[in-house]
C-alpha positions in Angstrom: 191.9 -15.2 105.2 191.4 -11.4 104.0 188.6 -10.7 105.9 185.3 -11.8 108.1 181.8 -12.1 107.2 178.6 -12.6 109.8 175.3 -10.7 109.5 176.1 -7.3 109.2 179.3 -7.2 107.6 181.0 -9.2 104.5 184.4 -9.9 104.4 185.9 -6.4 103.7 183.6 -5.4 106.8 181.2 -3.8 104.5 178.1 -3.7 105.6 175.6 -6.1 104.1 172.5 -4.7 105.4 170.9 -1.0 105.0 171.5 0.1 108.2 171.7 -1.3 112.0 170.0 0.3 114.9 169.3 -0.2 118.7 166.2 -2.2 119.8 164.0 0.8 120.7 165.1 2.6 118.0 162.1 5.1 116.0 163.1 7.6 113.9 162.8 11.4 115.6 161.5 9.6 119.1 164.2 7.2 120.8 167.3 4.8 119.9 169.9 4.7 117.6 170.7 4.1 113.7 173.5 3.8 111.6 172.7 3.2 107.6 174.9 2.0 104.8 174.3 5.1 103.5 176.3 6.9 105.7 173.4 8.5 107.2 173.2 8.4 111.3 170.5 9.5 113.9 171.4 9.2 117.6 169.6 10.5 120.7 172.7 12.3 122.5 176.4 12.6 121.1 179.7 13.9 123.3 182.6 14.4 121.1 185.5 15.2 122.8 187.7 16.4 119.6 186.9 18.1 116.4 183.3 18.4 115.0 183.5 19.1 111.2 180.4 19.8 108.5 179.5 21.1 105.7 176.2 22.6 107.0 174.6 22.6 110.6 170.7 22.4 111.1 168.8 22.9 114.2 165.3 21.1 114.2 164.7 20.6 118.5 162.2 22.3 120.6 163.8 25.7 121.8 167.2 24.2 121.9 168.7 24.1 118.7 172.4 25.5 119.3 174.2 26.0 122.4 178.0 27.0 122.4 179.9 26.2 125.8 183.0 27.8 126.8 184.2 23.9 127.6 182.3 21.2 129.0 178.5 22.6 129.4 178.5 23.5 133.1 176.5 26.4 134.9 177.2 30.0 133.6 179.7 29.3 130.6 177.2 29.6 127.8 178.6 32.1 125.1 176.4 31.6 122.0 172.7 30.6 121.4 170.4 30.4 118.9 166.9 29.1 119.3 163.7 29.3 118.3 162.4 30.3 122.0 163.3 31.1 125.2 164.3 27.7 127.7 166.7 26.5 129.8 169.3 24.3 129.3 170.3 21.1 131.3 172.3 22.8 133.2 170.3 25.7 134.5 171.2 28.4 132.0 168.4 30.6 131.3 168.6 30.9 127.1 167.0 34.2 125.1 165.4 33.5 122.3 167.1 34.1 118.9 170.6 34.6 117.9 172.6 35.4 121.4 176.2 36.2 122.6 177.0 36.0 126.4 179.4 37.2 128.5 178.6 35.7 132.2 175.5 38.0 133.2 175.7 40.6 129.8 173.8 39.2 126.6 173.4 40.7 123.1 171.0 39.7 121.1 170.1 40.1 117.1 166.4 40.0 116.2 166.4 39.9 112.3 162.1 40.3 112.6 162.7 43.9 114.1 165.7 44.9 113.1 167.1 45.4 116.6 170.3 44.6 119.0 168.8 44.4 122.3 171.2 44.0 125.4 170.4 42.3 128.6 171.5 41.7 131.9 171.2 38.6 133.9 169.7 38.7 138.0 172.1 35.7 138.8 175.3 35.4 135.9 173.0 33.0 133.7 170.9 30.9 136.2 168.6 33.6 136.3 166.1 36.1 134.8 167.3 38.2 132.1 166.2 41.8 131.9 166.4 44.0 129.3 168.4 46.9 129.3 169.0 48.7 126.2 167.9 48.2 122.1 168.8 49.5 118.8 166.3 49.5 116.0 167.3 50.0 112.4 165.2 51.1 109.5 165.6 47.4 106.7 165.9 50.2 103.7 166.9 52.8 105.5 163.6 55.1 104.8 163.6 55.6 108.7 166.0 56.9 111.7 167.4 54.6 114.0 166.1 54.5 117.7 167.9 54.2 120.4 166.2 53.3 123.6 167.1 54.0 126.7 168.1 57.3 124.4 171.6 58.1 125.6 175.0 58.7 123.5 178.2 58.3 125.4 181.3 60.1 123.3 184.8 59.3 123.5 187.0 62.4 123.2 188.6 61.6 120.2 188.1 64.8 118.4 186.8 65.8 114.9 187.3 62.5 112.4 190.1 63.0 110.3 189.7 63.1 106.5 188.5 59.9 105.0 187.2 58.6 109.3 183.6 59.6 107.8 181.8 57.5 105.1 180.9 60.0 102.2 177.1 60.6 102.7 176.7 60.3 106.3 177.4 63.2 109.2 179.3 62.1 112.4 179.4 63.3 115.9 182.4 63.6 118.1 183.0 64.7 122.0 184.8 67.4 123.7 187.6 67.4 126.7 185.3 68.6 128.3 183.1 65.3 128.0 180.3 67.1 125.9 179.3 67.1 122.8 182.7 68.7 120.6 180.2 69.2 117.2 178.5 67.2 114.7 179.6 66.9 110.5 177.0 67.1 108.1 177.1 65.2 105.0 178.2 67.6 102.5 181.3 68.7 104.8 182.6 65.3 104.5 184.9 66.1 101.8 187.0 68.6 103.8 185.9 66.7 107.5 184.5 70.7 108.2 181.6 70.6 111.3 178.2 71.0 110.9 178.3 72.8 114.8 181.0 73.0 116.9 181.6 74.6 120.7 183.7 76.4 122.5 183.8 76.5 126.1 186.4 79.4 126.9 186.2 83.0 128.0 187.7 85.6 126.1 188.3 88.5 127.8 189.1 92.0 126.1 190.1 94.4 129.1 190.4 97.7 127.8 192.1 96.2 125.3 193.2 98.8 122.6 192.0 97.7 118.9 189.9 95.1 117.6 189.9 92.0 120.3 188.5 88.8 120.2 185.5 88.0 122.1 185.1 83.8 120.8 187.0 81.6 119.5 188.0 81.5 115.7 186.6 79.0 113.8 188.2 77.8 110.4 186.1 77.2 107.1 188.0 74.8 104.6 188.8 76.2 101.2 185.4 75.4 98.6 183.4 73.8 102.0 181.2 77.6 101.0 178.7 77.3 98.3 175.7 79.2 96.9 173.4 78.9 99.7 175.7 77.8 102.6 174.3 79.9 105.8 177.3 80.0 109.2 175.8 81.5 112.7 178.0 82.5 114.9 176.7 83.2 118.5 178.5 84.5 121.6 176.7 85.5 125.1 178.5 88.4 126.8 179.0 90.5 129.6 180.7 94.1 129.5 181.3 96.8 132.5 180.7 100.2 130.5 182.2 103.3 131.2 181.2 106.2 128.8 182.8 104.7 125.5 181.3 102.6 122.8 181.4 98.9 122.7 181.4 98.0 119.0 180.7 93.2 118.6 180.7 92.2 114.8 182.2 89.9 112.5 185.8 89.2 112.0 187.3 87.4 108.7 190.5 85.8 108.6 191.3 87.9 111.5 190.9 91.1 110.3 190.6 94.2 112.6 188.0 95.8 110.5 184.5 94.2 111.1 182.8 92.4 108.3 179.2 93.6 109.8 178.7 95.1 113.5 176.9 97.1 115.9 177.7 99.5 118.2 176.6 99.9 122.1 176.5 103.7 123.1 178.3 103.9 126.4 176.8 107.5 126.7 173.5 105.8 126.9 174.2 103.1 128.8 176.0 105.4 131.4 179.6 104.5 133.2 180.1 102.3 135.7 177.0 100.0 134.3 177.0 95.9 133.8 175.3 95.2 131.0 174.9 91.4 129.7 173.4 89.7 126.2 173.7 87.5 123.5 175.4 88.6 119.9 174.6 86.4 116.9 176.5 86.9 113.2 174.7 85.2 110.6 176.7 85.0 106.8 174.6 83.8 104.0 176.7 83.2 100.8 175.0 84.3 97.7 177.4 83.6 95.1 180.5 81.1 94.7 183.9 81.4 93.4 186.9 83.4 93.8 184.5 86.4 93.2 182.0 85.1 95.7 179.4 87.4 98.1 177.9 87.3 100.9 175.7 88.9 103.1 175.9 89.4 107.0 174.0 90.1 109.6 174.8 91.0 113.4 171.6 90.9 115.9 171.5 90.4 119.4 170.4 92.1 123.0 171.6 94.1 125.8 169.9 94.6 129.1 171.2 95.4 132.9 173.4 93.0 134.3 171.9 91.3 137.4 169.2 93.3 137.5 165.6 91.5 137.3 163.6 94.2 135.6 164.8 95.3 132.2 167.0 99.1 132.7 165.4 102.2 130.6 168.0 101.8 128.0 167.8 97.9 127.4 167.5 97.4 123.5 168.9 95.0 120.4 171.9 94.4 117.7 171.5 95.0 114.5 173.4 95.5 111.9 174.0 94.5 108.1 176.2 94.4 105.1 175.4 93.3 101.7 177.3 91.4 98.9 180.3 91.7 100.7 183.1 90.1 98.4 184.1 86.7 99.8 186.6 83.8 97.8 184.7 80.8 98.5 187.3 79.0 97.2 189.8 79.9 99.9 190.2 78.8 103.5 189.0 81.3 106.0 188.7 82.0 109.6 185.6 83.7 111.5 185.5 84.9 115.0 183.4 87.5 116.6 185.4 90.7 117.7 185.2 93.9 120.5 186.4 97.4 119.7 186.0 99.8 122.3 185.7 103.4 121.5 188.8 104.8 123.6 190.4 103.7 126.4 189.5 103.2 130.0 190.7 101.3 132.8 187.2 100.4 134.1 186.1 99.0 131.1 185.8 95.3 130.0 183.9 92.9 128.5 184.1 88.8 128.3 182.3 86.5 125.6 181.5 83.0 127.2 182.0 80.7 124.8 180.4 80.1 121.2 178.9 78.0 118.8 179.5 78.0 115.3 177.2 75.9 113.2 177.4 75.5 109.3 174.3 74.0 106.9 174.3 73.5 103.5 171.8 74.2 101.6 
């Protein structure tokens, strides 16, 4: 005998009829059905091993996929995706859309708005979810991304190193001193060259004699300079005068001749004065090329240290040279110097930082 037959099955035990079901079985309602077709509907299913198919379709009420870290139990949910906000059978609040968990943190992806939106959970997942944070992204990119609640946290990793950067798109990096270290614009990819960068340190010259730094120097990769590429450099200062001059301009490649500068009379200022301001270097570049120009400018102000009321000889910085030759095609350094006049012991001045910034035009 190779085989049995009764109603359901012939003697291979293939089934005879199209399909068998349970008693109260009705299709999408209740019961159970199994065709000869292969086709199945049941009401629930546990499988304790491997699930396998091709495709998976959700068509419930608000519950269409649920993913369990292990048996579904309170607060182990780690994936959704539904149609609308519920809970589950086990008292897990479920967002609405395509969710990841991790106990009382939730991300979720809203295709309709473009957004990530993150949320936190009053009790692990039992309990309301709240939102805290969301990202919204322009579909075609015509608009900016917003980021709400609006804040930007840096890790000091330093300026992107050549190739870090996706060619057409600026970056922003942090300092040591957990600020912001600069920002690359997108035509300074190429050389990874800042768009603005800061510097937090004092430089000091006392009584220094010749030229002297009074910023840091920042460094300009070879051909980053084209027709039209503007650099400001901007230093505030303080300086003790005593009868000499104070000369603040621009230093290139560290040159102790100034580029463009202006001088501070200590005759008029008198000795023994504090005097405090801000000195800015602008450098436009006209033409490009190993016989490139530029022009640059120096302006800036001076006043009375401390003092509330501006002092009788309070006044500005100004200064200028034109088509100063520059090889755009080299790598160069720019700072902003201090010369003082002669020596004297008394005499000193400090620059408080910088920022350099660069634009393209």
């Amino acid at each position: 005998m190779n085989g049995f037959r009764h109603d359901l099955a012939g003697g291979n035990g293939n089934m005879i009829i199209d399909s068998f079901q349970s008693p109260d079985f009705e299709t999408g309602v209740s019961g159970w059905q199994v065709g000869k077709d292969g086709s199945a509907e049941f009401n629930n299913v546990t499988v304790r091993g491997t699930v396998e198919s091709g495709r998976f379709i959700g068509t419930g009420e608000g519950l269409e996929f649920i993913l369990y870290s292990g048996v579904p139990a309170a607060n182990n949910v780690i994936a959704s995706s539904c149609s609308a906000a519920a809970v589950d059978s086990e008292g897990n609040a479920i967002l609405a859309g395509s969710v990841v968990y991790d106990l009382d943190v939730a991300l979720q992806l809203d295709p309709s708005t473009a957004s990530v939106r993150t949320y936190v959970n009053s009790d692990v997942q039992q309990g309301t979810w709240s939102q805290t944070g969301q990202l919204t992204l322009s579909p075609d990119g015509s608009q900016p991304a917003i980021l709400k609640p609006g804040m930007l946290a840096m890790q000091n990793s330093g300026p992107p190193g050549a190739g870090e950067a996706p060619a057409g798109y600026g970056a922003f990096y942090g300092s040591p001193d957990g600020g912001l270290g600069g920002s690359y614009g997108p035509a300074a990819l190429a050389g990874t060259f800042p768009a603005s960068q800061f510097d937090t340190s004092t430089q000091t010259n006392a009584n220094v004699t010749g030229a002297h730094a009074l910023s840091a120097a920042y460094t300009v990769p070879g051909s980053t300079l084209k027709a039209g590429t503007r650099l400001v450099l901007e230093v505030p200062y303080t300086a003790t005068m005593e009868g000499n001059t104070l000369e603040l301009g621009l230093s290139v490649d560290g040159s102790v001749s100034f580029t463009v500068n202006d001088t501070i009379s200590g005759t008029v200022v008198g000795s023994g004065i504090g005097i405090k301001g801000t000195v800015r270097v602008i450098v436009q570049v006209l033409t490009a090329g190993a016989l490139g120009t530029i022009n640059a400018f120096v302006d800036g102000t001076v006043g009375q240290a401390g003092a509330q009321a501006d002092f009788s000889h309070r006044g500005s910085l100004t200064g200028s040279a034109l088509g100063v030759s520059l090889d755009t095609t080299a790598t160069h350094t720019f700072r902003l110097n201090s010369l003082w006049g002669a020596s004297n012991a008394g005499q000193t001045a400090s620059g408080y930082g910088s920022e350099f910034s660069y634009r393209q035009p």
